[in-house]
C-alpha positions in Angstrom: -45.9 -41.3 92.3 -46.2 -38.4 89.4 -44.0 -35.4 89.2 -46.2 -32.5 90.2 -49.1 -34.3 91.4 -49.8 -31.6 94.1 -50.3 -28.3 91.7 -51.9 -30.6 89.4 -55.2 -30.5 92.0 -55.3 -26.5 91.7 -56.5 -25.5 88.1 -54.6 -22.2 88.8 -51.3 -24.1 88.5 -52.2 -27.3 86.1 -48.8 -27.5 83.9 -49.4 -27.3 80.1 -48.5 -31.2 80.3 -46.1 -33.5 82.2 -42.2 -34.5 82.7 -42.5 -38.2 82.0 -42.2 -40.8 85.1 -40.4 -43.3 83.2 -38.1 -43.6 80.1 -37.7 -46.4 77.6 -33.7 -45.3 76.6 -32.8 -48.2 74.1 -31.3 -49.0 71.6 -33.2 -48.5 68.2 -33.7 -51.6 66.1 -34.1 -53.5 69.8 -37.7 -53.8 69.7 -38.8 -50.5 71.4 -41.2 -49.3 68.6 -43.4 -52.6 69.3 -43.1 -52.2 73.0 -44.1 -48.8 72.4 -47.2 -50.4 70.6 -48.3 -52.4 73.6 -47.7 -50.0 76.2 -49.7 -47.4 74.8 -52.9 -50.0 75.2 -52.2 -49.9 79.0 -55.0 -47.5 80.4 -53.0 -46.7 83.3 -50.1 -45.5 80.8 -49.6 -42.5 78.4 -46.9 -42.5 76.1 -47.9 -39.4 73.3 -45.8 -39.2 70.1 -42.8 -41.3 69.9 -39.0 -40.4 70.4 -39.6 -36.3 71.3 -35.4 -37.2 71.8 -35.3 -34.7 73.8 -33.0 -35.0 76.2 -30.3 -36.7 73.4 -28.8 -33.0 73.1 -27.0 -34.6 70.5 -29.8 -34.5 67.8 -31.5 -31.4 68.9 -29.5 -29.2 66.2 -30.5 -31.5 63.3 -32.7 -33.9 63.5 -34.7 -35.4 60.3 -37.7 -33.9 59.4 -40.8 -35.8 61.5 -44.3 -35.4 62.8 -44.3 -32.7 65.4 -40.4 -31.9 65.0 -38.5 -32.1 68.2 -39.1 -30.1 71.1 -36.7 -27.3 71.8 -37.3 -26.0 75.2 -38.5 -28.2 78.2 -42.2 -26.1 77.9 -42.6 -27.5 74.9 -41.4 -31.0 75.5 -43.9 -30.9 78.6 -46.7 -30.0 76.0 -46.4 -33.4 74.1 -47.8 -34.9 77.6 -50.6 -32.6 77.9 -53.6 -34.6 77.4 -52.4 -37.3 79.7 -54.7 -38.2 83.0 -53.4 -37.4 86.0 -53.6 -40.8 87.2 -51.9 -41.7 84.3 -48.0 -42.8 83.9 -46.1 -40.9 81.4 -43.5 -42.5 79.1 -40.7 -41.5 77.2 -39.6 -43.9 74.6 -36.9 -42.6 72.6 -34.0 -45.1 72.0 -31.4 -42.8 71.5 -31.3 -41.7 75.1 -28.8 -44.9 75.6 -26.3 -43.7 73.1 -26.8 -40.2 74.0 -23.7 -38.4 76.1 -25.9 -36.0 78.4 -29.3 -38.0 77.9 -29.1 -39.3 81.5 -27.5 -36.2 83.8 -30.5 -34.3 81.5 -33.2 -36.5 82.6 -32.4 -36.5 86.2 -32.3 -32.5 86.1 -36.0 -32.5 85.6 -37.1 -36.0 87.2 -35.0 -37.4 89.8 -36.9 -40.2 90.4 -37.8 -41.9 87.2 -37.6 -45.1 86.1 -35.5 -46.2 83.7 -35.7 -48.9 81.0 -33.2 -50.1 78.6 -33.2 -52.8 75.9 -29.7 -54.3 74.6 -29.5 -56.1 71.5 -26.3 -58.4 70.7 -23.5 -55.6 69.4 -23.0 -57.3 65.7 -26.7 -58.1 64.7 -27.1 -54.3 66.6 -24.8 -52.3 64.8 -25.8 -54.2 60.9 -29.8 -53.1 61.4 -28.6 -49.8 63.0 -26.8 -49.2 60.0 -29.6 -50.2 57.4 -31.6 -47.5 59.6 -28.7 -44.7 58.9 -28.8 -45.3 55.3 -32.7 -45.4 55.0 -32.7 -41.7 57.0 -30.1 -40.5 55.1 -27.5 -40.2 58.4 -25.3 -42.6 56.5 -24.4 -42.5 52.6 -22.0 -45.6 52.6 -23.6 -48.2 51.8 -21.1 -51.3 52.4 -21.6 -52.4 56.5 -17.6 -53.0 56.8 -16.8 -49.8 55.1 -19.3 -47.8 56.9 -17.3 -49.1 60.5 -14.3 -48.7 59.0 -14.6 -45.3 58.0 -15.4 -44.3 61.9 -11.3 -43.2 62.4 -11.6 -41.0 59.7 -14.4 -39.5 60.7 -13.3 -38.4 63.8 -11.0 -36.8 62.2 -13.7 -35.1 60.6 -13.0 -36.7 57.3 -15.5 -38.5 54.9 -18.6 -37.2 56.6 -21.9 -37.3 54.5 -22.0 -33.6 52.9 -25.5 -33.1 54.5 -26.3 -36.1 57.3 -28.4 -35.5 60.3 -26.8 -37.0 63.1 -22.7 -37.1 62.4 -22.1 -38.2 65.8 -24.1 -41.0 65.0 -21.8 -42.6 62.7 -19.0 -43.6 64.9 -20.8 -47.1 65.6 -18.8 -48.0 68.0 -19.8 -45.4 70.5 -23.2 -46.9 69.8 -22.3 -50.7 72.3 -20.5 -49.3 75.0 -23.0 -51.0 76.9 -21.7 -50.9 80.7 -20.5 -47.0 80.2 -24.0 -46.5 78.9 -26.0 -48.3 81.7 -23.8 -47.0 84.1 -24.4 -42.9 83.4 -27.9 -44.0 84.3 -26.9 -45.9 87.8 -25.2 -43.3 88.2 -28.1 -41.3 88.6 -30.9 -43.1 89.5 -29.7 -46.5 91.2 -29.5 -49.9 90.2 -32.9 -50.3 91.6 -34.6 -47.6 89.4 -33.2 -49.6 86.3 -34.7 -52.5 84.1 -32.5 -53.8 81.9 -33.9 -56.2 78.9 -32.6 -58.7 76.5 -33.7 -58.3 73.2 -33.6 -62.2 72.6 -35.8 -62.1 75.4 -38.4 -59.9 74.0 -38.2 -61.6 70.7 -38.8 -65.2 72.8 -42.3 -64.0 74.3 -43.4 -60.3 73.8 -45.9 -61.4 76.5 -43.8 -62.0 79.1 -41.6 -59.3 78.5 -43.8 -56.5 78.9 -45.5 -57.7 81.9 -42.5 -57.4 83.6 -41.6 -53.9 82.6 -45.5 -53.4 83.9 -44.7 -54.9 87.4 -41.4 -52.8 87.1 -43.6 -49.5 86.3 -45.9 -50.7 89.6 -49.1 -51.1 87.2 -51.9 -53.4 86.4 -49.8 -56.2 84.9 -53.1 -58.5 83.9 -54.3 -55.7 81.7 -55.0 -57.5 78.0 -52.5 -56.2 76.0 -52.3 -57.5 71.9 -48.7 -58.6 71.0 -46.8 -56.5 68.1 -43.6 -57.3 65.8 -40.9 -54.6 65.6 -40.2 -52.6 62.6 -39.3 -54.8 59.6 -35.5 -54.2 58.6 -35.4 -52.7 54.8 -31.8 -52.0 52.3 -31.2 -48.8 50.9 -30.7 -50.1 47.3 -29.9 -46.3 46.1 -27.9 -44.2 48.9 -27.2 -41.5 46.1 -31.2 -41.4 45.3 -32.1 -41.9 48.5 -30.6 -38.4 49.4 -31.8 -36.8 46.5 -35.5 -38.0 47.1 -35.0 -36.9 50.9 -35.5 -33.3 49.3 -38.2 -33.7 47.6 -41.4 -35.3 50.0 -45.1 -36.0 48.5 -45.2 -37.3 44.5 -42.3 -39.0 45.0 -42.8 -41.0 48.4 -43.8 -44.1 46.1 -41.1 -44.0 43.4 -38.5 -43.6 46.9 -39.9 -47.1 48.9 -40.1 -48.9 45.0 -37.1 -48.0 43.6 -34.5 -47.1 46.7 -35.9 -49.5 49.2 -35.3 -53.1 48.7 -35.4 -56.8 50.7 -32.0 -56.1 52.9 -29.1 -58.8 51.8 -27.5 -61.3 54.7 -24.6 -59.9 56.8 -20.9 -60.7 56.0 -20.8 -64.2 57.8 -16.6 -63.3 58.3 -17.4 -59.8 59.3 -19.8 -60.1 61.6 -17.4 -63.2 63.3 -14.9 -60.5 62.9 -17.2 -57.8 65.1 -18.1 -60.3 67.9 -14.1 -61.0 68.5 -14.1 -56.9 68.0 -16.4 -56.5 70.9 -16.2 -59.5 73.1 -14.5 -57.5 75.6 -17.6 -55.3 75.8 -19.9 -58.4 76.1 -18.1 -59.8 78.8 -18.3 -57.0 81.2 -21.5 -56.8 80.5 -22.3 -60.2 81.8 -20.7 -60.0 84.9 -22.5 -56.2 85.1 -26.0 -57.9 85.0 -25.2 -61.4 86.6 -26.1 -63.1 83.4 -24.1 -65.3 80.4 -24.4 -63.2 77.5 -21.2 -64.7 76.2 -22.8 -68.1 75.5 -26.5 -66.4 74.6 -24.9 -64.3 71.9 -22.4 -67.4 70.9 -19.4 -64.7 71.7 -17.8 -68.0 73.6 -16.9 -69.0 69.5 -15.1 -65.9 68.7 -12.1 -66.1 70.2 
């Protein structure tokens, strides 16, 4: 069931930790932090630090500053799984894998027969809380929603990039809900049958229900008492200018940054976000008839026509 389950019984060749069995791949702001949460109380499951990203190549060169950095080599990506049992399931949940280009041909590389997990979020309410995440870790700087999207052309031009962001691939959101060309690179790969794919309106419904079905899916104790837990609360970058100026400068000022930068985030753009649904109905669509299921009328994309 484990990769490398037979040198793990000699102590001569025990690994200095693990290649996960299973990744959680996405998308951020979809619910994976508290699913992360309630997974890690399964006894039969070991998840380690959250989002080592390493298999997004993409944000390997220069990713934000964070507890134990980001693996570089797949020794050291191994080592973050070290003190799991070896009866244990090891996870991977890092959202960006979704997004990511090379995330899924990486994985299989190194574990063949994992199973995969992926959460989807309706593309609109998506792409407005990813953005409030770019501008809080400084991989965004513009901090109007419908400007931010519309400066994606120009930025693949490689005009009106932030001076200093993290991520620049990042910003061209649209890249960010090609669903079906994301779940297919992992099909692709590992078969329809290796994949769960999960509704974020679904988790949002009943936590409960959700994750005992990503435990049948995993092939583990699915009665184990697990206590429910929110996702991340959404926040507005009131200052993007300060924000990236207090980015440099950590400790003393971590309390002036969430006081004065960080604020209650304002309503979406009731036109623009109409506007986005019509924008990506398209995508919505095929993704219905990819998972046998009427996303079009759960997201209200039958309106925006």
């Amino acid at each position: 069931m484990q990769s490398g389950s037979a040198n793990r019984s000699d102590p001569a060749h025990v690994p200095a930790g693990r290649v996960p069995d299973f990744f959680v791949v996405g998308h951020a702001k979809s619910g994976t932090t508290a699913l992360y949460a309630m997974l890690s109380q399964h006894p039969q499951i070991f998840l380690g630090v959250k989002e080592p990203r390493f298999f997004a190549e993409e944000l390997r060169v220069r990713d934000m500053p964070r507890l134990g950095g980001t693996p570089q080599t797949l020794s050291d990506y191994k080592s973050w799984y070290r003190d799991a049992r070896p009866e244990q399931l090891v996870g991977d949940i890092s959202p960006d894998y979704l997004w990511s280009h090379r995330a899924a041909e990486l994985i299989a590389e190194v574990q063949p027969q994992a199973r995969i997990v992926a959460i989807l979020r309706e593309p609109a309410s998506f792409l407005y809380s990813l953005h409030r995440q770019w501008l809080r870790h400084y991989v965004e700087v513009e901090s109007d929603f419908r400007r931010a999207l519309e400066l994606e052309q120009s930025r693949l031009q490689g005009q009106n990039m932030p001076s200093d962001t993290y991520w620049p691939k990042a910003l061209f959101y649209s890249d960010h809900v090609r669903y079906v060309e994301q779940l297919r690179r992992y099909e692709e790969r590992f078969g329809r049958e290796r994949m769960l794919v999960l509704i974020y309106d679904d988790y949002r419904r009943d936590n409960d229900a959700t994750v005992r079905a990503v435990l049948r899916f995993l092939g583990v104790d699915e009665h184990v008492a697990i206590r429910e837990r929110d996702s991340n609360p959404s926040v507005h970058v009131q200052s993007p200018r300060l924000h990236g100026l207090l980015r440099r400068r950590q400790g003393a000022l971590h309390t002036m940054r969430k006081r004065v930068v960080y604020g209650e985030p304002e309503p979406p753009d009731a036109a623009f976000m109409l506007e986005l649904r019509r924008r990506f109905k398209p995508e919505v669509v095929a993704l219905s008839e990819y998972l046998d299921r009427d996303l079009v009328g759960l997201w209200g994309y039958d309106e925006a026509s």
